[in-house]
MARVEX-952025 format. One record per residue: residue in three letters; x, z, y of N, C-alpha, C, CB in turn. Coordinates in steps of 0.02 Angstrom, whole numbers, plus 50000, padded with zeros to 5 digits. Each point is the difference from the previous one (the first is absolute). Glycine has a CB too. Layout:
% MARVEX-952025
alaXZYXZYXZYXZY ...
This chain:
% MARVEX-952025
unk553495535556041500674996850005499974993049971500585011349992 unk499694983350048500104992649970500465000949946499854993550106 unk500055005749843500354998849944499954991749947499795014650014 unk500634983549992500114989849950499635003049949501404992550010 unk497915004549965499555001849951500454996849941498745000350072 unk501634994449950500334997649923500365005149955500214989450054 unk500145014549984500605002949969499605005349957501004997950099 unk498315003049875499815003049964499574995149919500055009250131 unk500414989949809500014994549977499845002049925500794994450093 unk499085001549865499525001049946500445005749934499334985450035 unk501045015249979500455006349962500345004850037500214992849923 unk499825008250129500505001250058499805001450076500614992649926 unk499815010250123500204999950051500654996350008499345009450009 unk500654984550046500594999050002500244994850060499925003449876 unk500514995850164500014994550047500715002150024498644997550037 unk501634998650020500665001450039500015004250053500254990249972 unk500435012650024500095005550032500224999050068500195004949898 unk499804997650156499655001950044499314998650010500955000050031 unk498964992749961499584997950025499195000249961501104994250054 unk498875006149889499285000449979500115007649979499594986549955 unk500825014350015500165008649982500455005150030499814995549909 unk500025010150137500465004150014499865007949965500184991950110 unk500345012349929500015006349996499145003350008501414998850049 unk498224997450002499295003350022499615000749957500004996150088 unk500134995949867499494999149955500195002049955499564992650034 unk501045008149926500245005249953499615007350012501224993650000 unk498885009150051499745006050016499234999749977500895001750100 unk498604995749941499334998349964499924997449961499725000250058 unk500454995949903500104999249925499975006849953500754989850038 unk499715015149988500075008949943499375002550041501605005249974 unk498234995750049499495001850035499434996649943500615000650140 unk499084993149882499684996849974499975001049919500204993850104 unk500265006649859499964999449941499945008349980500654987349993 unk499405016250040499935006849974499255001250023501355004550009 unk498284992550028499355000650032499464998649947500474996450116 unk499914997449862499524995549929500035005849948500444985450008 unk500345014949969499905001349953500055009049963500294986150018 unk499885015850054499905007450001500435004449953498874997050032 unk501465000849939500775001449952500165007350029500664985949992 unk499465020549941500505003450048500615000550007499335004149996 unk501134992549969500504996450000500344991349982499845012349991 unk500424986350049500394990449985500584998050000499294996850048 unk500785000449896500554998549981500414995450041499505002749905 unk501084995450136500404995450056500634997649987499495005750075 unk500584989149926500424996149985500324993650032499495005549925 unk501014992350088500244994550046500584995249951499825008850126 unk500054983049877500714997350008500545000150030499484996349977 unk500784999350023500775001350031499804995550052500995002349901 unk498684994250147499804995550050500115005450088498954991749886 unk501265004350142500365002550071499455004250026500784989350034 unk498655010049973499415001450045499745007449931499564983250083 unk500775016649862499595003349942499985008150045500534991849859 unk500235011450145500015008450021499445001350071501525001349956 unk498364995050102499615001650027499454997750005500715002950028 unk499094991849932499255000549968499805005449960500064989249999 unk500385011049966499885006949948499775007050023500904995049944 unk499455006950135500245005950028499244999150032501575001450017 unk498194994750020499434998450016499325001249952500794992750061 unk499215004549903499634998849934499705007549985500844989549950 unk499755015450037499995004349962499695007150054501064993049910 unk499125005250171499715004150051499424998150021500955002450030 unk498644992449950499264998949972500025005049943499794986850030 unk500175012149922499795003349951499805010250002500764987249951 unk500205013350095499865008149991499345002150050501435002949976 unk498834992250093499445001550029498955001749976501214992950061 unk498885003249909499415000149951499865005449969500194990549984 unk500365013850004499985006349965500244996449918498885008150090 unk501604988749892500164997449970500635003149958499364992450073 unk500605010649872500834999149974500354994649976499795008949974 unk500804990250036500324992150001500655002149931499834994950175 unk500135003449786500765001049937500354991750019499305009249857 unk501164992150198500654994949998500234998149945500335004350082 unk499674987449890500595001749941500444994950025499365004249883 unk500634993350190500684996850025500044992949992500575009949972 unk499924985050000500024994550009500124999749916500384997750142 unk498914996549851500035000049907499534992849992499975016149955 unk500154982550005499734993449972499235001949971501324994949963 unk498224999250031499425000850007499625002149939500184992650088 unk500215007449859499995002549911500125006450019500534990249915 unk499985011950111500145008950005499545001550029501075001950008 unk498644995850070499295004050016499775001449972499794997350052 unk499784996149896499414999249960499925006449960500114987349994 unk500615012249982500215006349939499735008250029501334992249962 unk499155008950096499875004850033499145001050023501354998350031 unk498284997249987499224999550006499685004149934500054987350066 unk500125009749898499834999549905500025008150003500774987249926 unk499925013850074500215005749977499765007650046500994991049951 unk498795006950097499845006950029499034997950017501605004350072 unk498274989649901499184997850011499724999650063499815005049904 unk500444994550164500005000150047499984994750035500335008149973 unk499354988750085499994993250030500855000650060498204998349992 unk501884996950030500584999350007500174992750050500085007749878 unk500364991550173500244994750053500824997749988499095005950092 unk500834988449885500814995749994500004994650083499994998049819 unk500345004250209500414997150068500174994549946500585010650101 unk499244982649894500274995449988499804992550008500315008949946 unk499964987050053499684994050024500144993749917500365003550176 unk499884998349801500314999249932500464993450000498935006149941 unk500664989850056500804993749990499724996250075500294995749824 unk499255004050220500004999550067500785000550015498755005050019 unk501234989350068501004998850026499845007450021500554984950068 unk499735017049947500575006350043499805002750047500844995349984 unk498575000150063499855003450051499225000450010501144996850044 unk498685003549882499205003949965500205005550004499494993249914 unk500035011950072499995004849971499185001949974501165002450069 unk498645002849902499465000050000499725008449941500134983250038 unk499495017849926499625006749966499674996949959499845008150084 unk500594992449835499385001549956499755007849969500394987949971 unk498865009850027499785005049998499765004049921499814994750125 unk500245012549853499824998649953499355005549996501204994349958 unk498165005850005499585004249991500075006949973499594990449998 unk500325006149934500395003949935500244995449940499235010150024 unk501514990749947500084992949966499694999949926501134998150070 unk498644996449898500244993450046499704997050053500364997849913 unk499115006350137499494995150040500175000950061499085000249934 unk501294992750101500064999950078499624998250041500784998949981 unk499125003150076499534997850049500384991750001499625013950081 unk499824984449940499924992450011499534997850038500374998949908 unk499604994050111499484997250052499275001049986500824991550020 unk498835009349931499305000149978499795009549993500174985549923 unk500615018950051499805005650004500695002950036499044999849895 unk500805004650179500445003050032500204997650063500255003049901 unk500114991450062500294996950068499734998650073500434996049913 unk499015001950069499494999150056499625004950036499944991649942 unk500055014150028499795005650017500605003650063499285000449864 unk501444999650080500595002750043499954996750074500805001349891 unk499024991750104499964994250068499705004850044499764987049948 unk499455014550048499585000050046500165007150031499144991649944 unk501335012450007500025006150039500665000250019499125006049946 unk501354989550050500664997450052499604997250063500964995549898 unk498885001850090499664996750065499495005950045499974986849925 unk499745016850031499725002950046500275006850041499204994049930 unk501335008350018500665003850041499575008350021500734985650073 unk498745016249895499675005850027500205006949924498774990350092 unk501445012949923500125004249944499885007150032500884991949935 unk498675010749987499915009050049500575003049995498855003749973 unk501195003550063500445004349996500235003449943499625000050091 unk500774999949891500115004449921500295006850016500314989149924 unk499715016550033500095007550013500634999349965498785006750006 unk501564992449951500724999950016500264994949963500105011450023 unk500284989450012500494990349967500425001549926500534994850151 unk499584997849803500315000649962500895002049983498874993950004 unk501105005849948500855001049992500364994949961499835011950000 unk500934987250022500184996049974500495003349938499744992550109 unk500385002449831500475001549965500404996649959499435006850016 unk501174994249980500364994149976500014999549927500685000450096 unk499324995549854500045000249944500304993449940499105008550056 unk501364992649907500244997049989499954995749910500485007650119 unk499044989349844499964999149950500304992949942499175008450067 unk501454991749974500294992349976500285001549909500594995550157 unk499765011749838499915000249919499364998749949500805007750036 unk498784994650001499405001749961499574994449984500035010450048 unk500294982850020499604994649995500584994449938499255002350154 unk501324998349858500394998149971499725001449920500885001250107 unk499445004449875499415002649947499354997549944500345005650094 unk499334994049969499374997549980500234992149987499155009250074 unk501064984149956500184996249986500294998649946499855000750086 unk500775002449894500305001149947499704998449918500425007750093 unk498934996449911499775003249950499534992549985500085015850033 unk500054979849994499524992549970500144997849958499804996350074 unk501105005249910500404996449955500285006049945500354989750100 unk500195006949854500325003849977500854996950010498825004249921 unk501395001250119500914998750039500414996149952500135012250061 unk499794992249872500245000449942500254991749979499195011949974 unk500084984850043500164994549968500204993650042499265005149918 unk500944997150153500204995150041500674996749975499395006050092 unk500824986949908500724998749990500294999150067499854994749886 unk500675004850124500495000050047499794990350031501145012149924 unk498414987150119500074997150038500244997850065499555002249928 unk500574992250078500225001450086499444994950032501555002349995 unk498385003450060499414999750043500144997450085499565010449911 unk500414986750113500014997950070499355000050027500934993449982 unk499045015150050499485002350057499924997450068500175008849946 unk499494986350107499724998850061499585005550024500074988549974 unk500055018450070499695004150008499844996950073500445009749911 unk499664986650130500064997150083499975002950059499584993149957 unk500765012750015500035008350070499425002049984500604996950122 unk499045002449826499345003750014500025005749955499304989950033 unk500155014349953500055006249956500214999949944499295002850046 unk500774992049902500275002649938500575002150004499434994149949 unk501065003750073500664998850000500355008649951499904989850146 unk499975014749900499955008149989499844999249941499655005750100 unk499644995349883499525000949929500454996949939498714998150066 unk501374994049964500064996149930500915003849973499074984650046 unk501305018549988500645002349976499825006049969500724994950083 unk498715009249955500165007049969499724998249941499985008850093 unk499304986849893499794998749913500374997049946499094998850047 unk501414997249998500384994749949500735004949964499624986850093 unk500415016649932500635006250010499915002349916499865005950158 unk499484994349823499575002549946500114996349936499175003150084 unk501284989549922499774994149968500774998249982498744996150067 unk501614999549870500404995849994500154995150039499765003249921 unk499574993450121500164996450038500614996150036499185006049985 unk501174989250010500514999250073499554995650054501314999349928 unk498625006350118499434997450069500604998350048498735009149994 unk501114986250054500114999450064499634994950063500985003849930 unk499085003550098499435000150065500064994850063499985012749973 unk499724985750037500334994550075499365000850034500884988849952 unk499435013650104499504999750052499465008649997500024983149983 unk500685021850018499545005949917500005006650084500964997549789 unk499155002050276500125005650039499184996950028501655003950029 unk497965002850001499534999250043500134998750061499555005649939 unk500114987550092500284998950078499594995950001501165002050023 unk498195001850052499544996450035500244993750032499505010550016 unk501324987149996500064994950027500014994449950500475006150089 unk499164995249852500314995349965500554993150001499045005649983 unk501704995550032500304998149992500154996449959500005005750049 unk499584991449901500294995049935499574993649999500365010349919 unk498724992050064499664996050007499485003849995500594991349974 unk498775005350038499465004750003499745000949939499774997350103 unk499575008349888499695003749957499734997449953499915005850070 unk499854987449917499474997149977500424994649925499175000950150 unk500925002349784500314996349948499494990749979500485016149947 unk498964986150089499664991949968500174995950066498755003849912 unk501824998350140500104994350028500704998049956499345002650128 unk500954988749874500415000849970500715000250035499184995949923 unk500865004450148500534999450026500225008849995499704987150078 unk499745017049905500345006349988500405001549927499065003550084 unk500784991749879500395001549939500614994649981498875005649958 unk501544992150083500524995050002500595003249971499554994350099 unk500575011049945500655004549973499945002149927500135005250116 unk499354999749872499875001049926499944996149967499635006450016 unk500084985049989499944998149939500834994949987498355000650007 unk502024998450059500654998049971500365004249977500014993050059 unk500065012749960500305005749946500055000849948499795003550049 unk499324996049925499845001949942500584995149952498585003850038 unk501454988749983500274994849965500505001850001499454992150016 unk500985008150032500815001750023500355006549952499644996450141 unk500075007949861499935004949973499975001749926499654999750099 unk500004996449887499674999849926499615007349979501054991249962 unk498705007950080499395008049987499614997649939499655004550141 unk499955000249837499455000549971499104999250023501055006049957 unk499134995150094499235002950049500154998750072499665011049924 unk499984988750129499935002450070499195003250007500974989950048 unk499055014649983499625005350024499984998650067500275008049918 unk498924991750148499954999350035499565004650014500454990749991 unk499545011150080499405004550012499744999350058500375007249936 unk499024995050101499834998850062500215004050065499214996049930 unk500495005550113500385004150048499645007849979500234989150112 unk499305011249866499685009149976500204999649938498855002950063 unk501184993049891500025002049937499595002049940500655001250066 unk498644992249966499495003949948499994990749979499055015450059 unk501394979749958499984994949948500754999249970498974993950063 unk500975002049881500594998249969499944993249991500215010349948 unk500584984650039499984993849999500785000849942499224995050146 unk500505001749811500604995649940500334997150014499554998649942 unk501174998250054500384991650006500355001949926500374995850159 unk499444998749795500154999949934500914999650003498664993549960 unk501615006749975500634996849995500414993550010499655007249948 unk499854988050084500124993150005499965000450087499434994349867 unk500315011550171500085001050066499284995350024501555002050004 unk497954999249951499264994649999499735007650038499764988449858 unk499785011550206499545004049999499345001849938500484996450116 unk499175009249869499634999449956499325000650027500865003349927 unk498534992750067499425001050038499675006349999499894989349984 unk499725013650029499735005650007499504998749929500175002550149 unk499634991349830499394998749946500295005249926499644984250050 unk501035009849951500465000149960500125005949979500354991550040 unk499905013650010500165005749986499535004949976500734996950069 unk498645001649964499485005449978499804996649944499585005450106 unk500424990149855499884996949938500395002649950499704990750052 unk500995010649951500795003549973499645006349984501124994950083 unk498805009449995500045006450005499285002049954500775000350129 unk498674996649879499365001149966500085001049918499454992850099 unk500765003549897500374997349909500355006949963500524985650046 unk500195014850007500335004249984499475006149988501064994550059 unk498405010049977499705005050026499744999749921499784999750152 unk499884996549839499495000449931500394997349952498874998450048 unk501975001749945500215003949935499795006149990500854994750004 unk499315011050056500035006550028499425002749976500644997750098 unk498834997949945499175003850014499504993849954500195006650162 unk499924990349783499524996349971499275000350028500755001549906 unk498914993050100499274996850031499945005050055499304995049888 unk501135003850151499695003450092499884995050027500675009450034 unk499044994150038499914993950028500365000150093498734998549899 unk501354995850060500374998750072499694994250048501105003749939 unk498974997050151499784997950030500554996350039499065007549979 unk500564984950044500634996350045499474998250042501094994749926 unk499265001650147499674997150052499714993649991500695006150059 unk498944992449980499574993249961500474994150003498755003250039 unk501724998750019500594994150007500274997149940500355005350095 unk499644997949867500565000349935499894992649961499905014949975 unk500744986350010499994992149951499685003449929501344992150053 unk498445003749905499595000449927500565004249970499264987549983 unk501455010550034500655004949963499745006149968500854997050090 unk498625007449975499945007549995499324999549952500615005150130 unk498854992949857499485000849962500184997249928499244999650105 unk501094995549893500264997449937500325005149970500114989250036 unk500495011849995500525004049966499585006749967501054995650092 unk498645007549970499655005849976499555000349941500095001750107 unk499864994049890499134997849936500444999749947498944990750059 unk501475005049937500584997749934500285007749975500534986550059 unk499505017249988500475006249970499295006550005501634995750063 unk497975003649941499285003549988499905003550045499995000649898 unk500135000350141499825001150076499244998450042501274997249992 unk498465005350028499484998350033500294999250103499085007649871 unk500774987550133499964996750071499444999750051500684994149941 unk499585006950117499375000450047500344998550069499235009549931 unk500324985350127500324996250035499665006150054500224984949944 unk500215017050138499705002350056500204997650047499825007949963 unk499564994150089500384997850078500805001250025498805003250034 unk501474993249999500805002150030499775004150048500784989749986 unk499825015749985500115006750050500055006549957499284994650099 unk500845008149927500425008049963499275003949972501265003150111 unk498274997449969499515002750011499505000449937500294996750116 unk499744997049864499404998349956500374997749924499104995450115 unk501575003449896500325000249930499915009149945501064988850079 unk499205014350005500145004449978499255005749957501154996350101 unk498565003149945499035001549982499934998349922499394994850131 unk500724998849880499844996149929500365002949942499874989350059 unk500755011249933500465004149949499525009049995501514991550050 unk498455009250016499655008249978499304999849953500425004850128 unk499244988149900499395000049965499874998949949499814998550066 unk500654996849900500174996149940500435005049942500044988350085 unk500545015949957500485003349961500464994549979499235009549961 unk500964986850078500404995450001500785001949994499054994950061 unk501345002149882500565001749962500514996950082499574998149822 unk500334995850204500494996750028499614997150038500824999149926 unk499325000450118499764991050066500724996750029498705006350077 unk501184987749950500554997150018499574994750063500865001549864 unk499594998350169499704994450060500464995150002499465007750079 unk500624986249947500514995849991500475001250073499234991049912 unk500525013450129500485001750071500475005249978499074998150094 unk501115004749851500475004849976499785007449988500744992650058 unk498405008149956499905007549982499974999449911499205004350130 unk500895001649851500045001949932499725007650002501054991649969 unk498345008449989499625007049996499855003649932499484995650098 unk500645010949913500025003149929499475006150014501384996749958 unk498405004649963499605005749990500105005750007499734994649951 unk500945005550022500435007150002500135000250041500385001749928 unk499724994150144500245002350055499514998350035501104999849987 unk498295004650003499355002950049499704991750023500655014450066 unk499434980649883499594994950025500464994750057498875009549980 unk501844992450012500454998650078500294993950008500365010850003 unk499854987050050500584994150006500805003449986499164992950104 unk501355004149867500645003550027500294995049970499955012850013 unk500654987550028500674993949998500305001249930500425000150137 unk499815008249857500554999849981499605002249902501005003750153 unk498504997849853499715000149920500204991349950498725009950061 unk500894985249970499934994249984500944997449998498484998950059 unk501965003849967500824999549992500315002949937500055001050121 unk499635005849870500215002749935499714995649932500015012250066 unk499344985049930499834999449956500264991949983499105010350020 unk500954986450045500414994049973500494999449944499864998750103 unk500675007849964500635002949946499925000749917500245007150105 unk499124996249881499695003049937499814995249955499605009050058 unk500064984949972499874996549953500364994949990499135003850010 unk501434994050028500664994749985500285005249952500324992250121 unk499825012949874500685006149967499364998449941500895013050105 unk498634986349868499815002649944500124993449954499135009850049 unk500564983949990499734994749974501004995649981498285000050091 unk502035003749961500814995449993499724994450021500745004349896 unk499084993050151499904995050017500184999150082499214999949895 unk500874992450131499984999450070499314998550046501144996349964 unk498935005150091499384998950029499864993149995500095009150072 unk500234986849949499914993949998499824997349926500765000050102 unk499345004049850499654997949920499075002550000501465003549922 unk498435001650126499225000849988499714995850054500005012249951 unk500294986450089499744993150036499874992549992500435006950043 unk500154992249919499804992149977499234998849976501264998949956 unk498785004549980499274997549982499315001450049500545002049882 unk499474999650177499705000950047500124994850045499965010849973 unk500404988650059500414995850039499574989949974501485012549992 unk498814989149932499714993649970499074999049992501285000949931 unk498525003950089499194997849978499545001850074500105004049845 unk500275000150194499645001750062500304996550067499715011449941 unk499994987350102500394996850057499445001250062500764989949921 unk499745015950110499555000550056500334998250071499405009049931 unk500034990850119500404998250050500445005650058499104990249975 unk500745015450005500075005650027499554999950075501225001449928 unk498795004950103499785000650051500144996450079499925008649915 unk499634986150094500074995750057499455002150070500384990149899 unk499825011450163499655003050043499944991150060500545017649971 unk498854982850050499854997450040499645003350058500134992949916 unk499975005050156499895002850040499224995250024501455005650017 unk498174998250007499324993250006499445006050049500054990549837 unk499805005750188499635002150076499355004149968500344987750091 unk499175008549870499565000549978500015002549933499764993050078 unk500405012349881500155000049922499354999649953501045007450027 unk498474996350028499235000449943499624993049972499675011250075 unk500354983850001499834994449968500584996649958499154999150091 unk501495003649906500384995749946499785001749926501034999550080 unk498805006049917499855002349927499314997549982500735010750009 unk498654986550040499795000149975499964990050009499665015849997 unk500724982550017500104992149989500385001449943500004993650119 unk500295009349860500415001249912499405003549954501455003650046 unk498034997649971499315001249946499674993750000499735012350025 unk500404985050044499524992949982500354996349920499774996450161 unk500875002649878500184995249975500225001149918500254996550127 unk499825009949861500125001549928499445003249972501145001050015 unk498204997449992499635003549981499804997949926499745002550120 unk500784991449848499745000549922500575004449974499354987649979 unk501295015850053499975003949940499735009550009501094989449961 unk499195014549982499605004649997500345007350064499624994349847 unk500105005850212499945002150074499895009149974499284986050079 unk501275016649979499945007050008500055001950048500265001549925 unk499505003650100500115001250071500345006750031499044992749997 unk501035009749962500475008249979500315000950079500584998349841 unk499814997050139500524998750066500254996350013500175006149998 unk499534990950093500054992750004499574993149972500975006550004 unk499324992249942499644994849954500714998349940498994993550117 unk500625006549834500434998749932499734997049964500495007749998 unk499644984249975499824995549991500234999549908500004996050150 unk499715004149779500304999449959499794992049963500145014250005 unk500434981249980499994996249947500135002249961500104993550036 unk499955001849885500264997449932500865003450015499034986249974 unk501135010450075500704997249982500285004150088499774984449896 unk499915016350140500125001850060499705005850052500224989349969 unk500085016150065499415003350034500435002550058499135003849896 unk500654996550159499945001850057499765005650033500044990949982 unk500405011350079499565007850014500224998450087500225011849860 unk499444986650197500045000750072499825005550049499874990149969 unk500315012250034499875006950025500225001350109500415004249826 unk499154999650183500325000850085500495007450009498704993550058 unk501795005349964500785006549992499235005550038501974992450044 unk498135012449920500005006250023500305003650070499944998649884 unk500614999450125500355001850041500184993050065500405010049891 unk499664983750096500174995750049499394993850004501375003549979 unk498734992150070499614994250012499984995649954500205001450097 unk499834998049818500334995749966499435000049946501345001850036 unk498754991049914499915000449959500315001149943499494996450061 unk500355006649871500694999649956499694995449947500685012750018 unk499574980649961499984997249926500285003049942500014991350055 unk499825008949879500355002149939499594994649966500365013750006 unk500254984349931499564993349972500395003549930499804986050105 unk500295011749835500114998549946499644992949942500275013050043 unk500094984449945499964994749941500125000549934500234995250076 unk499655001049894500484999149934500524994749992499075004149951 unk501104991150104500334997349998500335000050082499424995349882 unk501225002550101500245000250091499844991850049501275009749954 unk498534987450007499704993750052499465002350015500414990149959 unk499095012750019499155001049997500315006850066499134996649824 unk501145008350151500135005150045500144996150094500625008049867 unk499704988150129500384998250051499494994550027501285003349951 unk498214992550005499704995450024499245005750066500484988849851 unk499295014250113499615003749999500105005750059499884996049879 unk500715008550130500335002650053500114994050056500565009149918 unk499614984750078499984997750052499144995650035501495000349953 unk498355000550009498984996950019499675005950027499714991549888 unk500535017650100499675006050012500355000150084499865006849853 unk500914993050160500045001150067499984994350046500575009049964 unk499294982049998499794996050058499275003150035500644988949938 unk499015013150010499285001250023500055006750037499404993749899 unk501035010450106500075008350032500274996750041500155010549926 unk500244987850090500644994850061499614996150031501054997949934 unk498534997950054499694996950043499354999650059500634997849912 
């Protein structure tokens, strides 16, 4: 069968619906993945996205066919899978395309958590036997069953913090029709909190704006609110719900560095000298901070896949990426939205302080440029005209190329997922930041 070799991608299955992805290939897909991985039961799961119920229905008549048992747990955010994976030790399929527009869809996959198939292990395998579409006969087919574990995941979340010591904040949630919306009421229900939700019902048409919090035209509404309003916080989330995004009290987005620098800090009051892991993107925020408060630090490739590996190997207290994942130990090595929300809560309620007070002194010594994508025909020789040309300072090659000065360092990398390049820069000063960001994309740009 012709199948778009793209739509099988370095964490993921995933592309647009009709056309790179249907019902067929859903179908060989459960097939396929029960072939690999020979499971006698898998865990299934869907967003709220238009195309999700009969991809799913598809999906899952691969699988029985296979001789497969299938445990339904319905339409749930990508932390509750994980949970549900965890909790019964079983590999497992999320129907989701995550903060992708509306008319993606796509399957992540999971082994056993925390380890997902991915492009180097699985994914490529699932390919060749989609494509090749030949499956033996099986002696009797699986069963399906519905199952429902949103207390138990709730629950488990819960237990990061202590309720006790939350103060009565008010919170302004951006759920954007996507999965939290549900979750984040029934956990907050738990809490002093005064929350309010916008944008908090599941709806594949996304009607408000799309999935993706690091664009900024998706956070307009929330962050004039926040001001208007006089909140405390805004809370953002993606369209699955395995990232989270900050907007301080001043209605300032908060970088992803920033936060995992906060969140790292906070952790080793908790867990003294762990270690925690960030993406190489990261501004100095996250290795500094960590070292100052006795922490041990360690930089990895971007991506879940190999973040996540790394925390199992290491016994890693925390990781943070600057795209909004946030990963914990206690929660099987995982990404989830709504953990990294409570503990915000936890450590403003302890410290009495505003967000915008643990930022300044950050704010004042780090200056990054955040994440800048360029589109470029050729990306391999761009990176390596950015080795020529920076080859006095000290060169990594982890991922992409990451360039460190004195005073300055750089990380260029090719998207995983699109035709692009991504820049991340940090300085110590914001002219040097800004001089420097603009000499990295004349030379990518040109």
């Amino acid at each position: 069968m012709k199948i778009d070799p793209s739509i099988f991608k370095a964490y993921d299955i995933r592309g647009v619906y009709p056309t790179q992805l249907d019902e067929k290939i859903a179908y060989l897909v459960g097939r396929s993945f029960a072939v690999f991985l020979k499971p006698k039961k898998v865990i299934v799961g869907r967003d709220m996205r238009l195309s999700g119920p009969v991809l799913k229905k598809n999906l899952i008549a691969g699988l029985i066919d296979q001789g497969v048992d299938v445990i339904d747990v319905g339409m749930v955010s990508t932390d509750a899978y994980y949970f549900t994976c965890t909790k019964l030790g079983i590999p497992g399929i999320m129907v989701t395309a995550s903060h992708n527009p509306k008319e993606f869809n796509g399957f992540k996959m999971v082994r056993k958590m925390p380890y997902l198939l991915s492009g180097d292990e699985g994914i490529q395998d699932i390919r060749k036997l989609v494509e090749n579409g030949k499956f033996s006969k099986v002696i009797k087919k699986g069963e399906v069953e519905k199952r429902d574990y949103t207390d138990q995941f709730i629950n488990k979340v819960l237990s990061f913090i202590n309720p006790s010591e939350i103060k009565p904040l008010k919170i302004i949630a951006d759920t954007a029709n996507g999965m939290v919306g549900p979750f984040l009421t029934k956990l907050y229900k738990n809490l002093p909190v005064k929350l309010k939700i916008i944008y908090g019902k599941p709806d594949g048409n996304l009607p408000n704006h799309g999935l993706d919090p690091l664009m900024p035209e998706n956070r307009v509404k929330i962050e004039k609110l926040i001001v208007s309003e006089k909140a405390d916080l805004g809370f953002m989330f993606d369209g699955d719900g395995d990232r989270f995004f900050v907007i301080d009290d001043r209605g300032k987005f908060v970088s992803g560095d920033f936060l995992t620098a906060l969140l790292g800090k906070y952790l080793l009051e908790k867990y003294p000298r762990s270690k925690i892991i960030y993406d190489i993107r990261a501004s100095w925020a996250v290795p500094d901070l960590i070292a100052e408060n006795g922490g041990k630090s360690m930089f990895e490739r971007v991506g879940h896949a190999f973040i996540k590996r790394r925390m199992a190997d290491e016994n890693g207290l925390f990781a943070g990426e600057i795209t909004g994942h946030y990963y914990f130990r206690d929660f099987n090595y995982s990404d989830s939205g709504l953990i990294p929300s409570l503990l915000v809560l936890e450590m403003l309620s302890r410290k009495k302080v505003k967000m915008s007070d643990l930022l300044k002194p950050l704010e004042e010594k780090y200056f990054i440029s955040g994440e800048i994508n360029s589109k470029v025909a050729d990306p391999l020789s761009k990176i390596k005209q950015l080795t020529q040309k920076y080859k006095d300072g000290q060169q990594n090659m982890l991922d992409g190329i990451t360039v460190f000065y004195k005073d300055w360092h750089f990380n260029v990398r090719i998207s995983n997922t699109e035709s692009l390049l991504r820049l991340n820069l940090d300085a110590k000063s914001k002219s040097l930041m800004e001089e420097k960001r603009d000499e990295i994309l004349a030379l990518i740009r040109s």
